[in-house]
BAMIKOL-519020 format. One record per residue: residue in one letter; x, y, z of N, C-alpha, C in turn; chain. Coordinates in steps of 0.02 Angstrom, whole numbers, plus 50000, padded with zeros to 5 digits. Atoms other than C-alpha are relative to their C-alpha. Layout:
@rest->a | n.c1->X | n.c2->Y | n.c3->Z | ca.c1->X | ca.c2->Y | ca.c3->Z | c.c1->X | c.c2->Y | c.c3->Z | kette->A
...
This chain:
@rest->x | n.c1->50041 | n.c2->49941 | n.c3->50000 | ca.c1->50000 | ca.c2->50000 | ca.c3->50000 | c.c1->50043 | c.c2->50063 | c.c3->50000 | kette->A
@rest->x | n.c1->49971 | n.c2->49959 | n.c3->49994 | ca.c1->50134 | ca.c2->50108 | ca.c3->50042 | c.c1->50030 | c.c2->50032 | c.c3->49927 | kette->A
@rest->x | n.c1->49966 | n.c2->50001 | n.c3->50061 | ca.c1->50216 | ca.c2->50086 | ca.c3->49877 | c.c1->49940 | c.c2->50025 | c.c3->49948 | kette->A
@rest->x | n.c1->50044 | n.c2->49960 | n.c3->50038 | ca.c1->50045 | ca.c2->50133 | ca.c3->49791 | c.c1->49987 | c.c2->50072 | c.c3->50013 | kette->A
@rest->x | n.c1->50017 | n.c2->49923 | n.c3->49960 | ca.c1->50034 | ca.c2->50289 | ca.c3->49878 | c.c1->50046 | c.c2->50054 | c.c3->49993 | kette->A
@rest->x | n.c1->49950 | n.c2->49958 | n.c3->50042 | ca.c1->50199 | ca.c2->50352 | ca.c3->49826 | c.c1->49986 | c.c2->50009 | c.c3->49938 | kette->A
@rest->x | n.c1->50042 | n.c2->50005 | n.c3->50055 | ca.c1->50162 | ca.c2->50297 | ca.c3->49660 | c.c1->49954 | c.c2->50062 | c.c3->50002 | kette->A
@rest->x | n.c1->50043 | n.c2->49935 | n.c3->50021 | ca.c1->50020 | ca.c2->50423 | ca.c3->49662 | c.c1->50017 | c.c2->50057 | c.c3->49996 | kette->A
@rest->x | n.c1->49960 | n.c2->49953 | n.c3->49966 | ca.c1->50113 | ca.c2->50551 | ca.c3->49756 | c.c1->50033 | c.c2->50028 | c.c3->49951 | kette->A
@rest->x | n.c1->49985 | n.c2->49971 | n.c3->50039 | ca.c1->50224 | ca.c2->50562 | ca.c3->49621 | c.c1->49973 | c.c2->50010 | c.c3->49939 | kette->A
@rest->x | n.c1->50034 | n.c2->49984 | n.c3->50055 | ca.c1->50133 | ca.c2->50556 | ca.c3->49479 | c.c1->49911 | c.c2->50042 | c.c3->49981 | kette->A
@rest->x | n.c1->50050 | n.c2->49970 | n.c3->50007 | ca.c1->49988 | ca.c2->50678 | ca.c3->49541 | c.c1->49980 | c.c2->50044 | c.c3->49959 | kette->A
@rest->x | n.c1->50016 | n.c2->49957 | n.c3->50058 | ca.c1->49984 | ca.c2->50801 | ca.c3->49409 | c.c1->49978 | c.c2->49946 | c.c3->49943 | kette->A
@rest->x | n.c1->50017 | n.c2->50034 | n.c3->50041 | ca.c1->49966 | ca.c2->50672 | ca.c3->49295 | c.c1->49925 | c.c2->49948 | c.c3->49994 | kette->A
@rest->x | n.c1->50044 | n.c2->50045 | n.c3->49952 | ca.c1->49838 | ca.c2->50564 | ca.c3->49401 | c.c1->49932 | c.c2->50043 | c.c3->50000 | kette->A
@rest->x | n.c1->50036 | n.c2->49939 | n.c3->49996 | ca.c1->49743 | ca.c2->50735 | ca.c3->49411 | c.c1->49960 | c.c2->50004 | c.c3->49965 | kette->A
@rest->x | n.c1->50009 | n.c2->49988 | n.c3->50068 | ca.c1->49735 | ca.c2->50780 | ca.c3->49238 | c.c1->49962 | c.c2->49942 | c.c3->49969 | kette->A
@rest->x | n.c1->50043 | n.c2->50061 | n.c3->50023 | ca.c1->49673 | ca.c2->50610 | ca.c3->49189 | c.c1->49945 | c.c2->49999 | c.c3->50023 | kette->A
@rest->x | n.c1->50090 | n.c2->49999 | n.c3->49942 | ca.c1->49526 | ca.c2->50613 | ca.c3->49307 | c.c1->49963 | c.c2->50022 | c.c3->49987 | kette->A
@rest->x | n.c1->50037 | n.c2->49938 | n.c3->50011 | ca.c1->49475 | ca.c2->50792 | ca.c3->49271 | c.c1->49985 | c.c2->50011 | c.c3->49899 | kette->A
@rest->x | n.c1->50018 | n.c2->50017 | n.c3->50067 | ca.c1->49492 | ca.c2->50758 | ca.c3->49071 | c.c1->49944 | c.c2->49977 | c.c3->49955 | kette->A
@rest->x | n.c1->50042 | n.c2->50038 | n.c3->50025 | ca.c1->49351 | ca.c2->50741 | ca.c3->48967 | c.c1->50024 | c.c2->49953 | c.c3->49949 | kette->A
@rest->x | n.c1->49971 | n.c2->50060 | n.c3->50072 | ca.c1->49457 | ca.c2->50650 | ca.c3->48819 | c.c1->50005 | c.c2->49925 | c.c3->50050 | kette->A
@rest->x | n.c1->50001 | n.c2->50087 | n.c3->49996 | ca.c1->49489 | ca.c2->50459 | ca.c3->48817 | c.c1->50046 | c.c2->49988 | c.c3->49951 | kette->A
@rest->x | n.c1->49967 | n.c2->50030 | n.c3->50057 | ca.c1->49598 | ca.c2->50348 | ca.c3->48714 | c.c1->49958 | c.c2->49936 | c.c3->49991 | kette->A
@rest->x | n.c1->50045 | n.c2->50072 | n.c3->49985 | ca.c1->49464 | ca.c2->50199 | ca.c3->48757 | c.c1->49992 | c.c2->49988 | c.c3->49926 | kette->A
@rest->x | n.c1->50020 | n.c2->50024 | n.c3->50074 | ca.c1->49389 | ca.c2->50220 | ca.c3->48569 | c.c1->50042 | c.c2->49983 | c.c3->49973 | kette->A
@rest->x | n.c1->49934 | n.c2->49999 | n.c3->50028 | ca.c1->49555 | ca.c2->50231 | ca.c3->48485 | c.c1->50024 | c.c2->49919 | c.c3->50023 | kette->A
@rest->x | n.c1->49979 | n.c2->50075 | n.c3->49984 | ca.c1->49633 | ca.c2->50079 | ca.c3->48590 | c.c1->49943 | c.c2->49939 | c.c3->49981 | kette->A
@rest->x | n.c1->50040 | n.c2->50059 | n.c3->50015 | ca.c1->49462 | ca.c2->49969 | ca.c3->48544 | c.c1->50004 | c.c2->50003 | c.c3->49928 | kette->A
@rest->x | n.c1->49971 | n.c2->50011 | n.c3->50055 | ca.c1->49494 | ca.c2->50005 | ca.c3->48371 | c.c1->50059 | c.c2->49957 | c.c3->49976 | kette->A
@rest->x | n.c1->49920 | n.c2->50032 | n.c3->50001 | ca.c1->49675 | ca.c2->49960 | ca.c3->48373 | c.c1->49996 | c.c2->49929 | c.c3->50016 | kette->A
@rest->x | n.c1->50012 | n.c2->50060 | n.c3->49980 | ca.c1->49623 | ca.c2->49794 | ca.c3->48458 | c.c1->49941 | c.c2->49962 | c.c3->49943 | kette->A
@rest->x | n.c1->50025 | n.c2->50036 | n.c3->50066 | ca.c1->49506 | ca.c2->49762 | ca.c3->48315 | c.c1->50037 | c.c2->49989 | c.c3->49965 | kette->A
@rest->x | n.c1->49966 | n.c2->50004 | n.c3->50079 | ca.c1->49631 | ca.c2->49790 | ca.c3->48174 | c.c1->50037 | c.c2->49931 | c.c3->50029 | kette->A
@rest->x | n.c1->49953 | n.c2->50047 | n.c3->49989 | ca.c1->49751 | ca.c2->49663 | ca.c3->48271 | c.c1->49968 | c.c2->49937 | c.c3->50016 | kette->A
@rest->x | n.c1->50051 | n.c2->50065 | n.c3->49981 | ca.c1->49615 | ca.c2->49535 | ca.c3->48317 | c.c1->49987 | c.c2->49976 | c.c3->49931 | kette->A
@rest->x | n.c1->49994 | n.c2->50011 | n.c3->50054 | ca.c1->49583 | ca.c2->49554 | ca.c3->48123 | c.c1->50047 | c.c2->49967 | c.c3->49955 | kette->A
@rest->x | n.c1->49911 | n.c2->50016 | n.c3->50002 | ca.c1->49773 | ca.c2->49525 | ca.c3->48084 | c.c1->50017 | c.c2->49953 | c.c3->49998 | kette->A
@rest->x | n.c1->49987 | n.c2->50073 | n.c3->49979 | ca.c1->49770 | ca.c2->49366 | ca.c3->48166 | c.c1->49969 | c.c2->49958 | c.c3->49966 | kette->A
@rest->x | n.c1->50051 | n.c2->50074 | n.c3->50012 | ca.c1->49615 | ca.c2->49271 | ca.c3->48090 | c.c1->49997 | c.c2->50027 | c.c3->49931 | kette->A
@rest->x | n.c1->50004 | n.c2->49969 | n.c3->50079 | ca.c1->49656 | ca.c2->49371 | ca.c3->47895 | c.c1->50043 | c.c2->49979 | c.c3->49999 | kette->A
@rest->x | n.c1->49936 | n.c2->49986 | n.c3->50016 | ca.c1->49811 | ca.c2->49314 | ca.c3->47893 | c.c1->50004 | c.c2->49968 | c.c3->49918 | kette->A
@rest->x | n.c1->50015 | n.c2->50018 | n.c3->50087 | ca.c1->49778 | ca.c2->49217 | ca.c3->47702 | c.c1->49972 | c.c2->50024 | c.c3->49959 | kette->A
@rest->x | n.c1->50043 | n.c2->49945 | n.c3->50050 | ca.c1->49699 | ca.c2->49377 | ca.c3->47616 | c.c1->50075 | c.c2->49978 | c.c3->49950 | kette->A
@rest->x | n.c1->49933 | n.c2->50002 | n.c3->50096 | ca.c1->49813 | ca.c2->49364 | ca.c3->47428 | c.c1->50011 | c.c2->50080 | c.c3->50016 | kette->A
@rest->x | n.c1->49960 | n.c2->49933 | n.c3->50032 | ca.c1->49833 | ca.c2->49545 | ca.c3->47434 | c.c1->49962 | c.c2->50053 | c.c3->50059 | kette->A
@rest->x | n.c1->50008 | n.c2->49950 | n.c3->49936 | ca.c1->49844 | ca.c2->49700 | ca.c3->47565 | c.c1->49922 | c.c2->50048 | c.c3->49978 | kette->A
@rest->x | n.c1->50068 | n.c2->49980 | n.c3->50015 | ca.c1->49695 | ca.c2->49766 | ca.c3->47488 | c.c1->49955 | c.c2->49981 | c.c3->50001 | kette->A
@rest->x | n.c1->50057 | n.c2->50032 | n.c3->49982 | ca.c1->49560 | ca.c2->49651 | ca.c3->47521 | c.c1->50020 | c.c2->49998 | c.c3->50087 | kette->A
@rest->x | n.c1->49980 | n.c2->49973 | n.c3->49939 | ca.c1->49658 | ca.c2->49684 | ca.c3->47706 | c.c1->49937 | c.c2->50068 | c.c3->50038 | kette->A
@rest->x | n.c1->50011 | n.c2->49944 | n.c3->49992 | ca.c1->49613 | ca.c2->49847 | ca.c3->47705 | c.c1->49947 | c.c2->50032 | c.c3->49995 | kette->A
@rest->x | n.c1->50100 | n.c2->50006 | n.c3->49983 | ca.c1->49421 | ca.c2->49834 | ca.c3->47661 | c.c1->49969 | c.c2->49982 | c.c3->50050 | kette->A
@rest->x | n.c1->50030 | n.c2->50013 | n.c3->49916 | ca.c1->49386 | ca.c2->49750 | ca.c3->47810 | c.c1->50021 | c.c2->50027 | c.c3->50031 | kette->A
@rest->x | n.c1->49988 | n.c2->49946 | n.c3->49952 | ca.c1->49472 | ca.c2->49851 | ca.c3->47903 | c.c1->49935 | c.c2->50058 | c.c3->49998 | kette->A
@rest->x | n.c1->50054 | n.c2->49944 | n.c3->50013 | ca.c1->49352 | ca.c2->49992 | ca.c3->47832 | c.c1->49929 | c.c2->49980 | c.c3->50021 | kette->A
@rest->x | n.c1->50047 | n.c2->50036 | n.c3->49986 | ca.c1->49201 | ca.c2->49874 | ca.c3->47852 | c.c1->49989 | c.c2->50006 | c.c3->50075 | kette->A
@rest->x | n.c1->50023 | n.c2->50007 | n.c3->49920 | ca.c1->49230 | ca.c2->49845 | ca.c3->48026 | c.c1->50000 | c.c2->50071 | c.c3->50059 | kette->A
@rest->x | n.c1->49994 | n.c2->49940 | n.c3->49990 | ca.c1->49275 | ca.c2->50016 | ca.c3->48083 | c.c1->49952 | c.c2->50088 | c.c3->49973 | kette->A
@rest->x | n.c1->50053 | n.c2->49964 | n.c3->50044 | ca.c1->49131 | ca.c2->50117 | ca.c3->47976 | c.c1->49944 | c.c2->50004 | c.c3->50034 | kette->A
């Protein structure tokens, strides 16, 4: 506990700012976790362009 508490301690401006922030990266990172979830189970597309439609598909 102690060790979390520093932890905060020093990084309160930052800790702060995050809190009080209306932005997010949540959408952004669930995107990103689509394309790479995609990545994995496309991997036998013939060509980066039938890639790159689904990408659009799923993200649209």
């Amino acid at each position: 506990m102690d060790m979390t508490i520093a932890t905060l301690k020093r990084h309160k401006v930052a800790v702060l700012a995050a809190v009080t922030s209306p932005y997010s990266n949540g959408p952004i990172e669930g995107v990103n976790r689509l394309i790479k979830s995609l990545k994995r189970s496309c991997f036998g597309f013939k060509n980066q362009l039938n890639f790159f439609k689904r990408i659009y598909q799923i993200t649209a």
